[in-house]
VOTOR-36536 format. One record per atom (N, C-alpha, C): atom name; x negated, y negated, z. Coordinates in Angstrom, 3 decimals. Layout:
atomo; x; y; z
CA; X; Y; Z;
...
***
This chain:
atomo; x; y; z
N; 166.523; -4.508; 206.574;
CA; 167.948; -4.595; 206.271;
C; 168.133; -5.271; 204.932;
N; 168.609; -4.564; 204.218;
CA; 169.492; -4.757; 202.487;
C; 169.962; -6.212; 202.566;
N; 169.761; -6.931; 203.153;
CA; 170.925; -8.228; 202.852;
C; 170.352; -9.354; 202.773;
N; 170.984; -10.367; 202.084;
CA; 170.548; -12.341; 201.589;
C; 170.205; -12.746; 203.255;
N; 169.660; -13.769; 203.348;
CA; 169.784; -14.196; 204.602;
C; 168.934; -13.169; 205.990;
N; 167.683; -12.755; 205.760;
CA; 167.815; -11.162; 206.513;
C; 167.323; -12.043; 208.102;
N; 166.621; -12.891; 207.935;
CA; 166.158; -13.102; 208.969;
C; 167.389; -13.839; 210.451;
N; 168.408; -14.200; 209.581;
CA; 169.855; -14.634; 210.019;
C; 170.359; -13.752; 210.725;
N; 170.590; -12.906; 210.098;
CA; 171.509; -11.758; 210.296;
C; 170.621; -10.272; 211.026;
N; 169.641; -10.218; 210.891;
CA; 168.773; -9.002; 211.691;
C; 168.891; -8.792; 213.110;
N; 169.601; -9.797; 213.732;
CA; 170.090; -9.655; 214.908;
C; 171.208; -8.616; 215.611;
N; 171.778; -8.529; 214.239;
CA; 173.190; -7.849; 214.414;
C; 173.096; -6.137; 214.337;
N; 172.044; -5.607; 213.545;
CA; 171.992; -4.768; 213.261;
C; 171.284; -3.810; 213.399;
N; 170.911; -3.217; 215.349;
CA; 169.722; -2.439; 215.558;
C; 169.652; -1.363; 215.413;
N; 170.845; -0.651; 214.249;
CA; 170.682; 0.967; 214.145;
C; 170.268; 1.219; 212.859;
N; 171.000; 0.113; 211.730;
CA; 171.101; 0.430; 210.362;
C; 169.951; -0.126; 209.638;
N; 169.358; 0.089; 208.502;
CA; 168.364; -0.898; 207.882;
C; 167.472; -0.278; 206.436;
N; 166.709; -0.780; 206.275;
CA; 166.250; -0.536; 205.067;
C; 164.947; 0.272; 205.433;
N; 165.142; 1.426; 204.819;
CA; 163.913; 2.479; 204.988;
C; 162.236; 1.195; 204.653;
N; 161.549; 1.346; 205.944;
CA; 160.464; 1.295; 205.654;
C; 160.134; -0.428; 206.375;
N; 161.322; -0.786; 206.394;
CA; 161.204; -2.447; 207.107;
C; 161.008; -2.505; 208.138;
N; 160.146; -3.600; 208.230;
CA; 159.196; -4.083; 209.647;
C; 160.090; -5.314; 210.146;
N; 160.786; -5.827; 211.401;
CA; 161.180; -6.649; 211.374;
C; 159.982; -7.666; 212.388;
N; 160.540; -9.169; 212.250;
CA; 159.931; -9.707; 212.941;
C; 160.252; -10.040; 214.370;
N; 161.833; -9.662; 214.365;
CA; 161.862; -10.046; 216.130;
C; 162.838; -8.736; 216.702;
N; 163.218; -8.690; 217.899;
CA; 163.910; -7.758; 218.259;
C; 164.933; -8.240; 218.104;
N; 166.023; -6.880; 217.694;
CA; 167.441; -6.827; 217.663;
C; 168.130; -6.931; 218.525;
N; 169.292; -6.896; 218.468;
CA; 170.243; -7.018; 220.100;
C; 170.901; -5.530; 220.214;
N; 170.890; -5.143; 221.200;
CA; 171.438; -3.856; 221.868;
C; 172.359; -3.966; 221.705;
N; 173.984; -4.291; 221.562;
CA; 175.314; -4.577; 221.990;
C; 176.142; -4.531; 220.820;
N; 175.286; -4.730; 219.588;
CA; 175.809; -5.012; 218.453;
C; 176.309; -3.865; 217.993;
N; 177.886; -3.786; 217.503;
CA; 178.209; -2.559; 216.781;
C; 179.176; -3.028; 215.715;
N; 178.467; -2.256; 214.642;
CA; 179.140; -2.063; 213.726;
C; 179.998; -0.847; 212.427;
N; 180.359; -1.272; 211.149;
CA; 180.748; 0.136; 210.735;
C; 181.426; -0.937; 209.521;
N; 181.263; 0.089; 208.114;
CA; 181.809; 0.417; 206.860;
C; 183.340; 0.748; 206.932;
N; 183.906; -0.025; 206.423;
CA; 185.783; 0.258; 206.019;
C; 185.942; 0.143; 204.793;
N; 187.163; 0.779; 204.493;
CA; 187.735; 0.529; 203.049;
C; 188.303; -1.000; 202.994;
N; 188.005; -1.271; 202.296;
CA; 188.797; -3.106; 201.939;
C; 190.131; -2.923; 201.992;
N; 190.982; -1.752; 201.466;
CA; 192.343; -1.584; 201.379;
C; 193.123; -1.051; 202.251;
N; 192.339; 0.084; 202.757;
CA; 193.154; 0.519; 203.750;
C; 192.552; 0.363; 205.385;
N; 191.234; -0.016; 205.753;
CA; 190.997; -0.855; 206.787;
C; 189.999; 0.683; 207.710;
N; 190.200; 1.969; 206.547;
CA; 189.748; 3.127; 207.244;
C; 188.407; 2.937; 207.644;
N; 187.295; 3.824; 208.478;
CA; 186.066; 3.701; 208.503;
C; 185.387; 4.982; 207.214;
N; 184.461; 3.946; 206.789;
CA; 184.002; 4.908; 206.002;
C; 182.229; 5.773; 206.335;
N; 182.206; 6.816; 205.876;
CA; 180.988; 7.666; 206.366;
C; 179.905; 8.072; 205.406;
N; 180.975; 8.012; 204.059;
CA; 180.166; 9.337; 203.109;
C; 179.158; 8.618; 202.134;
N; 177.802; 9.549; 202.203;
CA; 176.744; 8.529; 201.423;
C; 177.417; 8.195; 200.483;
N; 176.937; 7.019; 199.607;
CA; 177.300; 6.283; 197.978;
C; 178.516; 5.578; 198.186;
N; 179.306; 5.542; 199.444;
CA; 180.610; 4.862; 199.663;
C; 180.363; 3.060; 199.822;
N; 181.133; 2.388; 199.212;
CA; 180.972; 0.518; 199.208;
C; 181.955; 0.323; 200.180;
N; 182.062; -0.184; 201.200;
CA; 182.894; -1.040; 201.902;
C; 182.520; -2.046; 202.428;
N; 183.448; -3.097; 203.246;
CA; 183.351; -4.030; 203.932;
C; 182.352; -3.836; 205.317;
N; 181.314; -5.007; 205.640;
CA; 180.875; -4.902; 206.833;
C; 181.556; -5.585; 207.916;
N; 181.791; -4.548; 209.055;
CA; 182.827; -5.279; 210.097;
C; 180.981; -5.204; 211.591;
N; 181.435; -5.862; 212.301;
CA; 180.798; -5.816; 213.566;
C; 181.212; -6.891; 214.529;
N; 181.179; -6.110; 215.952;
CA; 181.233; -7.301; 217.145;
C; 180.273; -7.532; 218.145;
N; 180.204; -7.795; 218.757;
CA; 179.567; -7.977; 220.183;
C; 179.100; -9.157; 221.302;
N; 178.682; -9.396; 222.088;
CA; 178.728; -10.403; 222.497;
C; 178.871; -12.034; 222.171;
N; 177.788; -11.808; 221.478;
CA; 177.614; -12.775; 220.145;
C; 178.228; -12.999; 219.145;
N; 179.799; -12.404; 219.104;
CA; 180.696; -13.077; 217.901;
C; 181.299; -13.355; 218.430;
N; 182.232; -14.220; 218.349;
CA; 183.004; -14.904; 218.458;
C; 184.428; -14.254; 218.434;
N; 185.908; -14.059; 219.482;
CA; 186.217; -12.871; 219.397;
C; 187.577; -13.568; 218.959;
N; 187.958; -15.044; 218.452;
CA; 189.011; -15.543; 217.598;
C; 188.594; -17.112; 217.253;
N; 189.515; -17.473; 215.764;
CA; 189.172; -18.813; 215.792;
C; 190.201; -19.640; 216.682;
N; 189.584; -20.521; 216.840;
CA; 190.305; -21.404; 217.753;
C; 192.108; -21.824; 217.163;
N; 192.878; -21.678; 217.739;
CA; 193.987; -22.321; 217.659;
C; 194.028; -21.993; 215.867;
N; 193.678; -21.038; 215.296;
CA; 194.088; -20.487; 214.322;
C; 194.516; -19.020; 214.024;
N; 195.738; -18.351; 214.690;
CA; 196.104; -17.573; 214.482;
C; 195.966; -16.237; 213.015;
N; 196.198; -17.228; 212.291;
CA; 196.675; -16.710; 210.805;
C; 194.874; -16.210; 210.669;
N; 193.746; -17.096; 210.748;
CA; 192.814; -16.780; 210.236;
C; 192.054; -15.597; 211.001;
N; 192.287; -15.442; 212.342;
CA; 191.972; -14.575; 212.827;
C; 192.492; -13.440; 212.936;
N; 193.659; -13.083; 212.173;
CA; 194.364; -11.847; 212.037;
C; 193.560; -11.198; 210.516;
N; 193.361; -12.434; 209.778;
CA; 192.798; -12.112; 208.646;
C; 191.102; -11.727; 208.785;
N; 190.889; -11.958; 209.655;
CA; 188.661; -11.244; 209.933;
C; 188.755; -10.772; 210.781;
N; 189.882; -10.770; 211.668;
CA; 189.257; -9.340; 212.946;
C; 190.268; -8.512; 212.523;
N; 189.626; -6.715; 213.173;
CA; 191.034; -6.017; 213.293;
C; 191.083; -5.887; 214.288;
N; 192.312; -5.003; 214.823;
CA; 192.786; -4.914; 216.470;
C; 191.571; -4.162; 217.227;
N; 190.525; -3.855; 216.774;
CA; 189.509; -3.529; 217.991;
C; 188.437; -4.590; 217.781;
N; 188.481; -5.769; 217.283;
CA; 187.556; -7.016; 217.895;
C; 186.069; -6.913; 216.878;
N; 186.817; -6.140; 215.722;
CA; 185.487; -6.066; 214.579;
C; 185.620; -7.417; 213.911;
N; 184.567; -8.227; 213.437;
CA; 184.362; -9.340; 212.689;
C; 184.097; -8.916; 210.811;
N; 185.090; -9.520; 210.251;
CA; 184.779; -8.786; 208.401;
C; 184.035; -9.828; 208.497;
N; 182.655; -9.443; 207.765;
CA; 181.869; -10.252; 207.140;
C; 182.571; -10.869; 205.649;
N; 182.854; -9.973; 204.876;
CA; 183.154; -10.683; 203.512;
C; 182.370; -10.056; 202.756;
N; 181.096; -9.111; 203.381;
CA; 180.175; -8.651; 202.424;
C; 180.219; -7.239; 202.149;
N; 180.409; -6.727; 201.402;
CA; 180.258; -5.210; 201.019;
C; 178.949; -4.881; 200.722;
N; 178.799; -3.545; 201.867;
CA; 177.439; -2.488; 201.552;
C; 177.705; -1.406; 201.161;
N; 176.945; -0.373; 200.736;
CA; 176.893; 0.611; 200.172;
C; 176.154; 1.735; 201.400;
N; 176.919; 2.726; 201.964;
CA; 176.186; 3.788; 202.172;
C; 175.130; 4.339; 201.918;
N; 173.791; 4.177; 202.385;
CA; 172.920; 4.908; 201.689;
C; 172.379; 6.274; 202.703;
N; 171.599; 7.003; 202.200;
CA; 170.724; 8.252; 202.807;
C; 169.995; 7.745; 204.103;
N; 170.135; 8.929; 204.873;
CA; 169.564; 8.475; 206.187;
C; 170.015; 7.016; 207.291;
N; 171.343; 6.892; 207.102;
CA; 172.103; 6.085; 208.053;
C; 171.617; 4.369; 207.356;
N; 171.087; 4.168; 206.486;
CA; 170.970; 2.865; 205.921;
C; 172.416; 2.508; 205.192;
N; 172.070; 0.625; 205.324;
CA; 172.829; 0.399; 204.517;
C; 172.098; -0.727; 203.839;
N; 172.724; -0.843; 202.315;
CA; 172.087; -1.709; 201.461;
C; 173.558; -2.995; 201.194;
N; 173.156; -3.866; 200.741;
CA; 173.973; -5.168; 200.106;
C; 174.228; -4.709; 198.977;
N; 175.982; -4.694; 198.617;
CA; 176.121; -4.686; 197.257;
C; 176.758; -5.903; 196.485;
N; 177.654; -6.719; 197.322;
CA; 177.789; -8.127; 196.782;
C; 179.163; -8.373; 197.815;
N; 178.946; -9.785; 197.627;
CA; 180.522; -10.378; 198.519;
C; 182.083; -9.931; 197.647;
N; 182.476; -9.575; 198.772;
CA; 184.008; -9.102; 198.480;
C; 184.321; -9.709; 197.368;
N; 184.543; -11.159; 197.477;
CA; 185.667; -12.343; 196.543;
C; 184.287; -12.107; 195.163;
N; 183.060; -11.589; 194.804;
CA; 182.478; -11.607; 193.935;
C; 182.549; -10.134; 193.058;
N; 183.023; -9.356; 193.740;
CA; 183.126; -8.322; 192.846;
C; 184.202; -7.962; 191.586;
N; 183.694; -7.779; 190.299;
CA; 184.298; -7.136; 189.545;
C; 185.339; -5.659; 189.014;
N; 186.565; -6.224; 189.463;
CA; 186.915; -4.468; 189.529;
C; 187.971; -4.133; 187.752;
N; 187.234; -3.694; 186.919;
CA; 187.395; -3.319; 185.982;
C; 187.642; -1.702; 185.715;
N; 189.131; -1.757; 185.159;
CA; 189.672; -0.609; 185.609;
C; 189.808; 0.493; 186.395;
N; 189.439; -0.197; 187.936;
CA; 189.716; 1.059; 188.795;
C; 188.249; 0.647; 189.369;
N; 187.392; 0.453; 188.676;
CA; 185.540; 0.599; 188.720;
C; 184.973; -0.684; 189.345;
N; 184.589; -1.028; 190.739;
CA; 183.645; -2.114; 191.079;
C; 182.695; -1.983; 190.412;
N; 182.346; -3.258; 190.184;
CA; 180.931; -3.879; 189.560;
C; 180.699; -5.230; 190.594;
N; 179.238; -4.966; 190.928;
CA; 178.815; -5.381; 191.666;
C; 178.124; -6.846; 190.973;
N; 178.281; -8.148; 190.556;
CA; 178.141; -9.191; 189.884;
C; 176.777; -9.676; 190.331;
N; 175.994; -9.275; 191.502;
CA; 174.961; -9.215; 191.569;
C; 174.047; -8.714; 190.770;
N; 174.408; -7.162; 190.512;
CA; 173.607; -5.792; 189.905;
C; 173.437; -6.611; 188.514;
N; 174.628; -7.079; 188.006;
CA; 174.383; -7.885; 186.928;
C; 173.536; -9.375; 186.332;
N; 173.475; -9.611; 187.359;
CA; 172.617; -11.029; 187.218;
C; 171.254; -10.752; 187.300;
N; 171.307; -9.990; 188.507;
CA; 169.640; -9.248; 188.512;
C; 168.906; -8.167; 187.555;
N; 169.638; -7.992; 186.722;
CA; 169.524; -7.241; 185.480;
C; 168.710; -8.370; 184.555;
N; 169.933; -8.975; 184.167;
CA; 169.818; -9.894; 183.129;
C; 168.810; -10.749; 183.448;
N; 168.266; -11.131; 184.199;
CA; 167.007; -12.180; 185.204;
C; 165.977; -11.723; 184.129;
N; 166.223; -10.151; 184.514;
CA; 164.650; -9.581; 183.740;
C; 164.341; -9.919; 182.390;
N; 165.376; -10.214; 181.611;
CA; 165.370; -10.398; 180.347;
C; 164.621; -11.806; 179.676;
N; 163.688; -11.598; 178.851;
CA; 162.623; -12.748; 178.639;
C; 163.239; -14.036; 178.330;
N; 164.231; -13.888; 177.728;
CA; 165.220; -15.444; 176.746;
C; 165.859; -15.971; 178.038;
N; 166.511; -15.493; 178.969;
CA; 167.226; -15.800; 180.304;
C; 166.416; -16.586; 181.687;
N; 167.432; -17.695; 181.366;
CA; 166.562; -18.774; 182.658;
C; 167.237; -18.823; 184.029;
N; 168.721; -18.432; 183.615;
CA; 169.459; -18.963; 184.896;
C; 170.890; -17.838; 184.208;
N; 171.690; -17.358; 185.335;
CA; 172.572; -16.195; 185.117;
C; 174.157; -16.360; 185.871;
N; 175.698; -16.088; 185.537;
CA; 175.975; -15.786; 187.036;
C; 177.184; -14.768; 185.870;
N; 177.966; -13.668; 186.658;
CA; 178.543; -13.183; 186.143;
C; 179.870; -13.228; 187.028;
N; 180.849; -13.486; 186.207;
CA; 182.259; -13.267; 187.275;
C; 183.260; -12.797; 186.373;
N; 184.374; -12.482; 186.971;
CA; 185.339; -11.163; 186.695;
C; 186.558; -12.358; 185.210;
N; 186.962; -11.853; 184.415;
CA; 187.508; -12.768; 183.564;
C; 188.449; -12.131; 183.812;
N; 189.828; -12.251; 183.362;
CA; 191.140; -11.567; 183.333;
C; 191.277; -10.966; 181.855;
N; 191.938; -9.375; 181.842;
CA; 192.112; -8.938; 181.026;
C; 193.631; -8.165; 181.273;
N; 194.772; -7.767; 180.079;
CA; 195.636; -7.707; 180.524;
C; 195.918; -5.562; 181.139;
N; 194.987; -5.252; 180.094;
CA; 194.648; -3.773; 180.160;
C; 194.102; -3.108; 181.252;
N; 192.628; -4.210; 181.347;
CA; 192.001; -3.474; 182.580;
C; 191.894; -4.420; 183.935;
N; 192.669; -5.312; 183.823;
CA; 192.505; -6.153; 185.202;
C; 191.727; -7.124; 184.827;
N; 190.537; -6.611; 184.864;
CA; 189.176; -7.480; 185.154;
C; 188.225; -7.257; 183.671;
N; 187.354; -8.382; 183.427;
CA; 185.884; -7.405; 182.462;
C; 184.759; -8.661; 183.078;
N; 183.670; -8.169; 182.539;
CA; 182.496; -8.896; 182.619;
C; 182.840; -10.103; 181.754;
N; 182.503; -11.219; 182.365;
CA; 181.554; -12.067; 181.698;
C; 180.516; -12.787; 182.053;
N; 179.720; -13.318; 181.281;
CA; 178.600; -13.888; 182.027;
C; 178.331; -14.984; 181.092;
N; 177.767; -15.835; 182.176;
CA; 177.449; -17.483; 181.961;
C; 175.492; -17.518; 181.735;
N; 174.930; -17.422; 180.988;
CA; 173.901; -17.782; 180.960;
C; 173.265; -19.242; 180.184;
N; 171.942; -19.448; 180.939;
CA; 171.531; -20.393; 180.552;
C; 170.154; -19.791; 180.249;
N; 169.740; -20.024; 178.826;
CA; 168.633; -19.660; 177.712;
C; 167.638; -20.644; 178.313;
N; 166.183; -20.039; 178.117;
CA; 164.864; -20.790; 178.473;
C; 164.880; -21.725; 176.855;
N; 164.531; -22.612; 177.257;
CA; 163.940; -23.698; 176.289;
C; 164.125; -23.250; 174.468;
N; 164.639; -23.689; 173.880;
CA; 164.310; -23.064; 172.600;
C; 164.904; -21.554; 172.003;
N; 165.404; -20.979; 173.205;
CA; 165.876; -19.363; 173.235;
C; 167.131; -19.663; 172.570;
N; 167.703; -18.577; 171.578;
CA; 168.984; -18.151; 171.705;
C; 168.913; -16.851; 172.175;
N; 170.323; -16.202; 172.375;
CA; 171.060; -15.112; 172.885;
C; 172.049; -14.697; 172.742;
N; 172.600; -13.788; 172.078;
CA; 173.774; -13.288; 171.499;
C; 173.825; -12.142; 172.811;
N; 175.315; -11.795; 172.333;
CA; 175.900; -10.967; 173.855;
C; 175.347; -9.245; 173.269;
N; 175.188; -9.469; 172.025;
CA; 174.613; -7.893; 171.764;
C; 173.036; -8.218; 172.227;
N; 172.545; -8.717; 172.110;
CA; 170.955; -9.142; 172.883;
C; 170.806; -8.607; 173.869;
N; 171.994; -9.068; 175.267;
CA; 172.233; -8.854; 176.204;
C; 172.457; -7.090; 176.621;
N; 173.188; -6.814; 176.517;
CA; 174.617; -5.460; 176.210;
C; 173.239; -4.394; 175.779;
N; 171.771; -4.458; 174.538;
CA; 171.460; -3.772; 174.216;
C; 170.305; -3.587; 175.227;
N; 169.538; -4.610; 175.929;
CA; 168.748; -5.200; 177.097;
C; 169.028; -3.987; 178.482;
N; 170.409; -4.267; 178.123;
CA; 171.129; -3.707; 179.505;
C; 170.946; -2.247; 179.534;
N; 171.911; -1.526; 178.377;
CA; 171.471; -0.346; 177.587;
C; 170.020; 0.630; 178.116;
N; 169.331; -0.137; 177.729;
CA; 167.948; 0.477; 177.674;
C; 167.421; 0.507; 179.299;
N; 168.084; -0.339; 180.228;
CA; 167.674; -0.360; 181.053;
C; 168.428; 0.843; 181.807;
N; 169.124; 1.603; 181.126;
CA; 170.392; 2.550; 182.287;
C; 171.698; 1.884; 183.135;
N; 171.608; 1.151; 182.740;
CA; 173.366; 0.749; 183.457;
C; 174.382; 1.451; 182.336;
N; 175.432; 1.243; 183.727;
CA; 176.586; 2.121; 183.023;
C; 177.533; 1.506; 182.417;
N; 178.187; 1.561; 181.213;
CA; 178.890; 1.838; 180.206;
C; 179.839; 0.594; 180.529;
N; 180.417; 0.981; 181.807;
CA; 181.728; 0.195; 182.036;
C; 181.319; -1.483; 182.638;
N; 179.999; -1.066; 183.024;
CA; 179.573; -2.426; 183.447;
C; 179.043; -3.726; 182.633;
N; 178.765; -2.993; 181.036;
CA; 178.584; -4.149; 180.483;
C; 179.015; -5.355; 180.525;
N; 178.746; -6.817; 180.282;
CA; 179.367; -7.721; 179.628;
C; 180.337; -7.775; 178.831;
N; 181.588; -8.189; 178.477;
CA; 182.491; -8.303; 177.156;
C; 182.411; -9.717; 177.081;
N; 181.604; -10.426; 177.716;
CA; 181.640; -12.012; 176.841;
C; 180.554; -12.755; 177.496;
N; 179.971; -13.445; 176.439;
CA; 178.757; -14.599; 177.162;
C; 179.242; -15.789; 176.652;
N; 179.031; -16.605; 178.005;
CA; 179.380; -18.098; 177.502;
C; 177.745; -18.998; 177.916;
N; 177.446; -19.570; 176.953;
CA; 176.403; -20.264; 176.947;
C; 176.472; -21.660; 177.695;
N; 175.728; -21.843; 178.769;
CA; 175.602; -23.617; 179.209;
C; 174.688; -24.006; 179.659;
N; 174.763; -25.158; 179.911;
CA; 173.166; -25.982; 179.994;
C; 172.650; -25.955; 181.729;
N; 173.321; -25.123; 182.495;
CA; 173.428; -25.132; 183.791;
C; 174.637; -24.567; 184.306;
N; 174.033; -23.556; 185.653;
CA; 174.857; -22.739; 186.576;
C; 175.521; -23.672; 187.786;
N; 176.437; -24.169; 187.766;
CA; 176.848; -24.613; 189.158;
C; 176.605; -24.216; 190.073;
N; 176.035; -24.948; 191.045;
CA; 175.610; -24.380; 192.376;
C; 175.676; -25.509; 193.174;
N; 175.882; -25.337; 194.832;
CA; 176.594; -26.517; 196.082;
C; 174.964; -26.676; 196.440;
N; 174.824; -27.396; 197.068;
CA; 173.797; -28.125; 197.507;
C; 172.909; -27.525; 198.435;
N; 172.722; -25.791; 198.399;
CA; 172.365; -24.707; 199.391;
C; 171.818; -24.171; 197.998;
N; 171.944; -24.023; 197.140;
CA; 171.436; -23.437; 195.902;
C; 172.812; -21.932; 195.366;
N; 174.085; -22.148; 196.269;
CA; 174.647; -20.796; 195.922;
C; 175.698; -21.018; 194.764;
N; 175.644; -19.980; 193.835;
CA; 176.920; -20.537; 192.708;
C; 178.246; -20.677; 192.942;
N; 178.018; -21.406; 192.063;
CA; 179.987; -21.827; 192.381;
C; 181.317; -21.017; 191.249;
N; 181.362; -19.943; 191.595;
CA; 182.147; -18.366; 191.012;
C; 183.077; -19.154; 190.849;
N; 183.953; -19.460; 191.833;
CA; 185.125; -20.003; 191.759;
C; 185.020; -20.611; 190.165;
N; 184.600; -22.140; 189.926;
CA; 184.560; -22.806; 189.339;
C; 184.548; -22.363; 187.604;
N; 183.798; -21.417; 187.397;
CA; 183.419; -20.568; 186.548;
C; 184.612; -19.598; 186.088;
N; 185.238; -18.632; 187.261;
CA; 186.264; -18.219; 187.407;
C; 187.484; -18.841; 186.480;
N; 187.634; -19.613; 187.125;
CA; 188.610; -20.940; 186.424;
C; 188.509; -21.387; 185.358;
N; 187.274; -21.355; 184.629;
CA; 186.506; -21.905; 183.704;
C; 186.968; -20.846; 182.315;
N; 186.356; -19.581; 182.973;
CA; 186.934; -18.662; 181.913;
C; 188.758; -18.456; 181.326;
N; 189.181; -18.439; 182.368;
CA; 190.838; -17.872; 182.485;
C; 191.283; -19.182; 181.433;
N; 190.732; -20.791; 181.592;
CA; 191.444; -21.339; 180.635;
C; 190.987; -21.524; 179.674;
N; 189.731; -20.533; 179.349;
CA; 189.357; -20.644; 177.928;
C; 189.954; -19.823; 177.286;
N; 190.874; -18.667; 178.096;
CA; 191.336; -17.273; 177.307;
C; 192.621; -18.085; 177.147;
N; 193.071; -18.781; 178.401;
CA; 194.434; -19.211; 177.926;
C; 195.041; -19.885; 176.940;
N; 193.919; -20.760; 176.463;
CA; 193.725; -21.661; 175.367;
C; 193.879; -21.107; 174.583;
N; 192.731; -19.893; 174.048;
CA; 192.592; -19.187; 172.993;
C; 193.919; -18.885; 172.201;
N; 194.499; -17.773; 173.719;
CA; 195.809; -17.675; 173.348;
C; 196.956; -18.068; 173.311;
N; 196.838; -19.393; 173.474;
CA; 197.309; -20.568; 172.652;
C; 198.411; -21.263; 173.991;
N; 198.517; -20.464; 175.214;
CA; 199.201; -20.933; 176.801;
C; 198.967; -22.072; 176.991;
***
């Protein structure tokens, strides 16, 4: 199975998985799940399609306690649990990880998956540490930017990057439109980044710029 955490979560999922994976323990029978649109809540079927992962079964939990509001917001009316994580349809009933909902980039119309991007850029020899999150633009919604942190002695210009990328086959719309250089990626005490923070980080550097 495509996803962070596999040994966590392999419980949930005894139909779907990653061509060729061996797991280490048995799955649970009971578990069902299924692909929706984020917007309109439909189920989705068709290979190459990204949606939300919903699933229930014994083992979830079927409301939060004495919180109404939050449980209208992760279940729907048939007792599915939203993960938060979007997969991708793949061939032969798999599904792969394409990144958490609140992390994706949607630049004009187009998800970008802020993962696809970091794990790109990883490969790149000057690059020590990566995270990419969605900046505000007034045209297209959203664009790339990315926060890197240079190995020792490295510089890196965003055409460095952008031409890196290029050669590797990514598409067009997914580039970068801005690198901000720092001495360290925020991350909580689990090792996961802190988007938010970054998020925030950018919007008042544009706001500044433009003089708000």
């Amino acid at each position: 199975f495509d996803v962070p955490d596999v040994e966590k979560r392999i419980y949930y999922f005894p139909q779907w998985g990653k061509p060729g994976a061996k797991w280490h323990s048995p799955t649970t029978q009971f578990i069902r799940t299924k692909i929706v649109d984020p917007a309109t809540g439909e189920k989705l079927t068709e290979v190459g399609s990204v949606g939300q992962l919903m699933y229930r079964g014994p083992n979830v939990i079927p409301c939060y306690f004495k919180n109404p509001d939050a449980t209208e917001k992760s279940f729907d009316k048939d007792g599915f649990f939203n993960t938060g994580d979007l997969f991708e349809i793949k061939e032969n009933g798999c599904i792969g990880f394409f990144d958490r909902a609140k992390d994706i980039i949607i630049r004009g119309g187009f998800n970008i998956s802020a993962q696809e991007i970091e794990n790109m850029l990883l490969g790149y020899p000057d690059v020590a540490d990566v995270a990419a999150v969605a900046m505000p633009d007034e045209r297209l919604g959203e664009k790339v930017c990315v926060y890197v942190v240079p190995k020792e002695g490295r510089k890196i210009t965003l055409d460095d990057l952008t031409t890196f990328m290029k050669e590797k086959g990514i598409a067009t719309y997914k580039l970068p439109e801005r690198l901000e250089i720092i001495d360290a990626i925020p991350r909580n005490p689990v090792g996961k980044i802190l988007k938010k923070e970054l998020r925030e980080d950018i919007k008042k550097k544009l706001e500044s710029e433009k003089g708000l």
